[in-house]
Backbone as a ProteinNet text record, in pm:
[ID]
protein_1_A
[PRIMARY]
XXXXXXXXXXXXXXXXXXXXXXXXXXXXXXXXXXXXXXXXXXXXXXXXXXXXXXXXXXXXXXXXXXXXXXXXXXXXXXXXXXXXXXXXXXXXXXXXXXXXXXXXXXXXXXXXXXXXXXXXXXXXXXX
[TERTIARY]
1162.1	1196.5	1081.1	931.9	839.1	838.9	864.8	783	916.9	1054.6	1120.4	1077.1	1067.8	1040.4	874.2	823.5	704.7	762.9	791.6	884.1	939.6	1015.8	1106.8	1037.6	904.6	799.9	715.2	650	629.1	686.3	847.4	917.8	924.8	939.4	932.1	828.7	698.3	579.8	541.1	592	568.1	670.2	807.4	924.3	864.3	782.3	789.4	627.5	572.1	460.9	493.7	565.1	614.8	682.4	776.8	843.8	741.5	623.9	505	462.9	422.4	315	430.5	532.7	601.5	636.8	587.2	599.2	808.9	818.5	963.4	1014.7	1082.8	1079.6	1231.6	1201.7	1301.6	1289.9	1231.8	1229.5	1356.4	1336.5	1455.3	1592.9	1678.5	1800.7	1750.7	1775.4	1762.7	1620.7	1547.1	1369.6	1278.8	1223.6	1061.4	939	848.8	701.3	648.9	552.4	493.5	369.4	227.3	114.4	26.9	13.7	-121.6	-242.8	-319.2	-452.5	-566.3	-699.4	-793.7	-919.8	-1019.3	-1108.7	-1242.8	-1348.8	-1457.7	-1553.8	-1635.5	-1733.4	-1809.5	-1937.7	-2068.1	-2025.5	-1985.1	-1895.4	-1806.3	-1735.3	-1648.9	-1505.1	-1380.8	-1268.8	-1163.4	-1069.2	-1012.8	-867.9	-704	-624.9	-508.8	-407.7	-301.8	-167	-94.9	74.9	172.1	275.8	382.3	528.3	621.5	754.7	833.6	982.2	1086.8	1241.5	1320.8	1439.7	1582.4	1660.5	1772.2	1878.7	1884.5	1899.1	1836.4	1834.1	1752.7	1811.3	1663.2	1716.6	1568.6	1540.7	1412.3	1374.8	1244	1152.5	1004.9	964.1	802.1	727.8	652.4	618.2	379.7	396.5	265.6	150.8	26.6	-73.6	-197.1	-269.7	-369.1	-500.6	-637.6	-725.8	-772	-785.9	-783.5	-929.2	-964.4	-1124.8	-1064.8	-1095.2	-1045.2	-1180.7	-1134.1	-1169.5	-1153.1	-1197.6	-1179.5	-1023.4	-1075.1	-959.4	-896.6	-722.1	-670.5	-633.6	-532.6	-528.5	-633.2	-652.4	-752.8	-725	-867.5	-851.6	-790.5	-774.1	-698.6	-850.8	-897.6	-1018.8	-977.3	-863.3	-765.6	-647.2	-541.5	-406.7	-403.2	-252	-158.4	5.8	87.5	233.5	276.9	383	406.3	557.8	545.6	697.8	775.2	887.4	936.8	1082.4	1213	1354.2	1344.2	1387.4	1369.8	1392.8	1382.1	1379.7	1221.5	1152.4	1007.4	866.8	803.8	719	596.7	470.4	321.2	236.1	154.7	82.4	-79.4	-161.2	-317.3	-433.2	-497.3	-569	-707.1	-860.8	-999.2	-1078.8	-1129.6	-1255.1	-1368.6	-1456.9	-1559.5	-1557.8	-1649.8	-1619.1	-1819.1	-1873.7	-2027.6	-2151.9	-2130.7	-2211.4	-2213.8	-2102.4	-2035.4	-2040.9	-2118.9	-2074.3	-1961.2	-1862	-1719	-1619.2	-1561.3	-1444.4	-1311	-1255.1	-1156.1	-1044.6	-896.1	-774.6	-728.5	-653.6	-513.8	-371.9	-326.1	-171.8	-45.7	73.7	161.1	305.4	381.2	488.1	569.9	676.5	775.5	789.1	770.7	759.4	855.8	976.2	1099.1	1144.7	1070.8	1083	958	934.9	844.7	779.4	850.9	744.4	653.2	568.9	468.9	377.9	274.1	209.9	78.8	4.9	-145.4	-266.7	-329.8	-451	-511.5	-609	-668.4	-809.9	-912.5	-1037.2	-1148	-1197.2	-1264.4	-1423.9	-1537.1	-1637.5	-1677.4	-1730.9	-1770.2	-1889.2	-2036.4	-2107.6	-2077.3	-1996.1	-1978.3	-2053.7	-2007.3	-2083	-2067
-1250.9	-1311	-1296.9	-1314.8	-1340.4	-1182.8	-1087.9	-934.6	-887.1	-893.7	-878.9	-971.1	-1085.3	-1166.5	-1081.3	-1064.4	-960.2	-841.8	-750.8	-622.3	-633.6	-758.5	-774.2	-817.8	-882.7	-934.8	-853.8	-755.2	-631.3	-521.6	-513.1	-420.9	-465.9	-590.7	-684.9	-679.3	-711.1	-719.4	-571.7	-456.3	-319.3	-275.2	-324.9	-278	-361.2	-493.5	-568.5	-521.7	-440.5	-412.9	-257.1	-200.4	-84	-80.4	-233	-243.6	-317	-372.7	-428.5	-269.4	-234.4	-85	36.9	0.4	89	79.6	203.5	103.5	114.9	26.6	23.8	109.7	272.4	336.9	272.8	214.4	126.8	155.7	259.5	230.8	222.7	132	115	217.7	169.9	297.9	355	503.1	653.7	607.1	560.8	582.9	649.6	736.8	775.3	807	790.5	779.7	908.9	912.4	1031.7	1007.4	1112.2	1064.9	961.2	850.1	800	849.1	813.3	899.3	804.2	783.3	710.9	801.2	791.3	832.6	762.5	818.5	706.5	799.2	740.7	784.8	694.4	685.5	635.7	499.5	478.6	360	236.2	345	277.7	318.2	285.1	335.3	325.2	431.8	420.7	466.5	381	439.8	466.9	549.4	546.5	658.6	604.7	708.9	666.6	726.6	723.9	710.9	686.1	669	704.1	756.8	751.4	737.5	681.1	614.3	701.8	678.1	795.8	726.5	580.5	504.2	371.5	295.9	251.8	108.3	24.6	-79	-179.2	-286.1	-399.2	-354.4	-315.4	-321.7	-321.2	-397.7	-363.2	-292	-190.8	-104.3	-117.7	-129.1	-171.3	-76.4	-29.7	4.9	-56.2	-45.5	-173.8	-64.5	-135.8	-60.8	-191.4	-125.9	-185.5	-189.4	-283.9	-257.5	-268.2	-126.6	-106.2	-172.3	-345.4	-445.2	-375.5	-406	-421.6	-535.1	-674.1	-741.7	-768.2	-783.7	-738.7	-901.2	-951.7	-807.9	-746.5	-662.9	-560.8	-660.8	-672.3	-720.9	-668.7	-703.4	-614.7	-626.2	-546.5	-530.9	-540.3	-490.5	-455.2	-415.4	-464.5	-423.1	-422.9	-357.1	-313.2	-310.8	-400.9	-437.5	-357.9	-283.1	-166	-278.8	-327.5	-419.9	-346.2	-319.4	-209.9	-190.8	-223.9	-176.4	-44.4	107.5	160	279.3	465	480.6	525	538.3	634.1	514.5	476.7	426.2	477.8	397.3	474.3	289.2	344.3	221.1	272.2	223.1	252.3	93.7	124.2	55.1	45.8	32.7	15.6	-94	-57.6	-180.5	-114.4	-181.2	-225	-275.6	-362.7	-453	-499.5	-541.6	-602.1	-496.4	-381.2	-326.9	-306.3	-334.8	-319.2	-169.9	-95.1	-9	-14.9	39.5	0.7	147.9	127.8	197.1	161.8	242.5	174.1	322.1	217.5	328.9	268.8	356	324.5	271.6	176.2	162.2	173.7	193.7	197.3	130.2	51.2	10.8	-63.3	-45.5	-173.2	-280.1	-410.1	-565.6	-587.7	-521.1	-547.4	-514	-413.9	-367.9	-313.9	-323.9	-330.8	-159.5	-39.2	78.3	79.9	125.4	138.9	297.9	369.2	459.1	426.1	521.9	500.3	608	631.9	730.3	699.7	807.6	805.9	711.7	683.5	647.9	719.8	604.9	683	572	655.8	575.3	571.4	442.5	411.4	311.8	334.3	255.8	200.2	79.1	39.5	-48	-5	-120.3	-240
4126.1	3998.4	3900.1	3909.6	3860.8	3770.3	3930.3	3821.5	3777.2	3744.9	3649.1	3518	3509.6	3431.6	3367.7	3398.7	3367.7	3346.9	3388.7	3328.9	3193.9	3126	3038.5	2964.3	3002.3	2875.2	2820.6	2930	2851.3	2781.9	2848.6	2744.1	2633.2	2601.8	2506.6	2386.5	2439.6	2404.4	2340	2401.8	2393.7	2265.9	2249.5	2129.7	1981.5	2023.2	1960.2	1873.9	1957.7	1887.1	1790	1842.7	1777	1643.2	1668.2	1538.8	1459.6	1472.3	1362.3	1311.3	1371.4	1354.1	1291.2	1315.7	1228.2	1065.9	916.6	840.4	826	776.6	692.8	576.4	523.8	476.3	388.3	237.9	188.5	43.9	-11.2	-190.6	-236.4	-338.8	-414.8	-401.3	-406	-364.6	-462.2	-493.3	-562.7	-634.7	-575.2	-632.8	-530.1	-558.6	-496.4	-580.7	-498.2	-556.7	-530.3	-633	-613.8	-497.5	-530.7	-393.9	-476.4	-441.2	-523.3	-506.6	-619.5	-633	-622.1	-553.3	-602	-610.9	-685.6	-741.8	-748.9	-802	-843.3	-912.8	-990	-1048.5	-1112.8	-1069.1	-1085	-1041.4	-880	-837.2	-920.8	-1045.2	-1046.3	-1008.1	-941.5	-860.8	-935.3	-960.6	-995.6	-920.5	-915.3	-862.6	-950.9	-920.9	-991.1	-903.5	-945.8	-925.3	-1004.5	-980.3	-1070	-959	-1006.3	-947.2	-1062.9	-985.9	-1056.8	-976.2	-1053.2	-1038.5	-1028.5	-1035	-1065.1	-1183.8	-1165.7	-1264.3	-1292.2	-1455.2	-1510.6	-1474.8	-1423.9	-1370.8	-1436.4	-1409.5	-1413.3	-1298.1	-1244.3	-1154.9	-1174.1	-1072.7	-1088.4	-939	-1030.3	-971.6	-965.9	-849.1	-816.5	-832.1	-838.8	-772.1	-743.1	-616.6	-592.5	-518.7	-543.5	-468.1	-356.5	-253.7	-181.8	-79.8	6.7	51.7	207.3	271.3	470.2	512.1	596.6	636.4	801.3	899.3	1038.3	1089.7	963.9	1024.4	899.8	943.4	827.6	802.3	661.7	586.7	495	486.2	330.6	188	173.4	25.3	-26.9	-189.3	-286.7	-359.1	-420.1	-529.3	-677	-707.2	-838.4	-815.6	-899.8	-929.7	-1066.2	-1038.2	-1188.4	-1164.5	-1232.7	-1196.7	-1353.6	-1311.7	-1432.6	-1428.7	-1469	-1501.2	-1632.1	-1576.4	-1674.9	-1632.5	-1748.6	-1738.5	-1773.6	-1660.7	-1739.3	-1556.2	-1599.3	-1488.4	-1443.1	-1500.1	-1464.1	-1485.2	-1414	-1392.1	-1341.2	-1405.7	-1408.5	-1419.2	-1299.8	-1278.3	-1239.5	-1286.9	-1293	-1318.1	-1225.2	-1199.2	-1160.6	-1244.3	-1233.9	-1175.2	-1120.7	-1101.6	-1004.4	-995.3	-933.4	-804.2	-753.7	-620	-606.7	-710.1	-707.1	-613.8	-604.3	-497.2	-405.9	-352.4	-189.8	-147.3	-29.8	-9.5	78.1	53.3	204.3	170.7	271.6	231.3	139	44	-36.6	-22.7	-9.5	-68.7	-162	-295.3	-297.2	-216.6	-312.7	-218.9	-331.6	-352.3	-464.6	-367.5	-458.7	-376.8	-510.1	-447.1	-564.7	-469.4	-608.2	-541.8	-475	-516.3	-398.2	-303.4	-265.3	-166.7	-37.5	95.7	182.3	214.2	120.8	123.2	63.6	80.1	49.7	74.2	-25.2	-4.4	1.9	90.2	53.4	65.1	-52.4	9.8	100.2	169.5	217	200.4	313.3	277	159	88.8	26.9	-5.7	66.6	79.1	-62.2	-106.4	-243.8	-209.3	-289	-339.9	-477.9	-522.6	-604.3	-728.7	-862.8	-949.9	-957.8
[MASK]
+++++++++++++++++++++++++++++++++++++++++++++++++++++++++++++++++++++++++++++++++++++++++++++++++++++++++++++++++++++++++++++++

């Protein structure tokens, strides 16, 4: 009884970690995003992308820079909510982070929904 009861908690434990670690692929019906971009120069970071719709609706459309922490979740350093009726959306976003050297990405997503994109790492000594 015990090692079925163990069998079923790890299949368990094992589906249940798969469906966390998996992301959720959901943009808005007939919307996709383009790649977001982040950047920097003379540590200051900059991110941005764009999306578009197939028809014109109210949405807000995100981009955030973000600081890759060990334990999550990742700060946000800066955002930008492109709140907009409409079909084509463009969201950009600057900052800093006081001198921190760390790693930072981009992320882009609509508030209503759980996709999300993200660059890659990008080491920054910041202003």
């Amino acid at each position: 009884m015990r090692r079925s009861t163990a069998a079923v908690m790890t299949v368990a434990l094992g589906l249940s970690t798969i469906a966390v670690a998996s992301p959720a692929w959901a943009n808005p019906s007939g919307c996709s995003q383009g790649n977001p971009m982040i950047s920097q120069s003379g540590g200051y970071m900059t991110a941005d992308n764009d999306a578009y719709c197939s028809t014109s609706a109210t949405r807000t459309f995100r981009i955030e820079i973000k600081r890759n922490v060990s334990a999550l979740p990742d700060p946000v350093v800066s955002s930008y909510d492109d709140y907009y009726t409409g079909r084509f959306y463009y969201a950009k976003t600057s900052s800093c982070d006081g001198g921190r050297t760390a790693n930072y990405y981009g992320r882009s997503f609509f508030t209503s929904h759980p996709t999300y994109e993200d660059t890659g790492n990008l080491q920054v000594t910041t202003c």
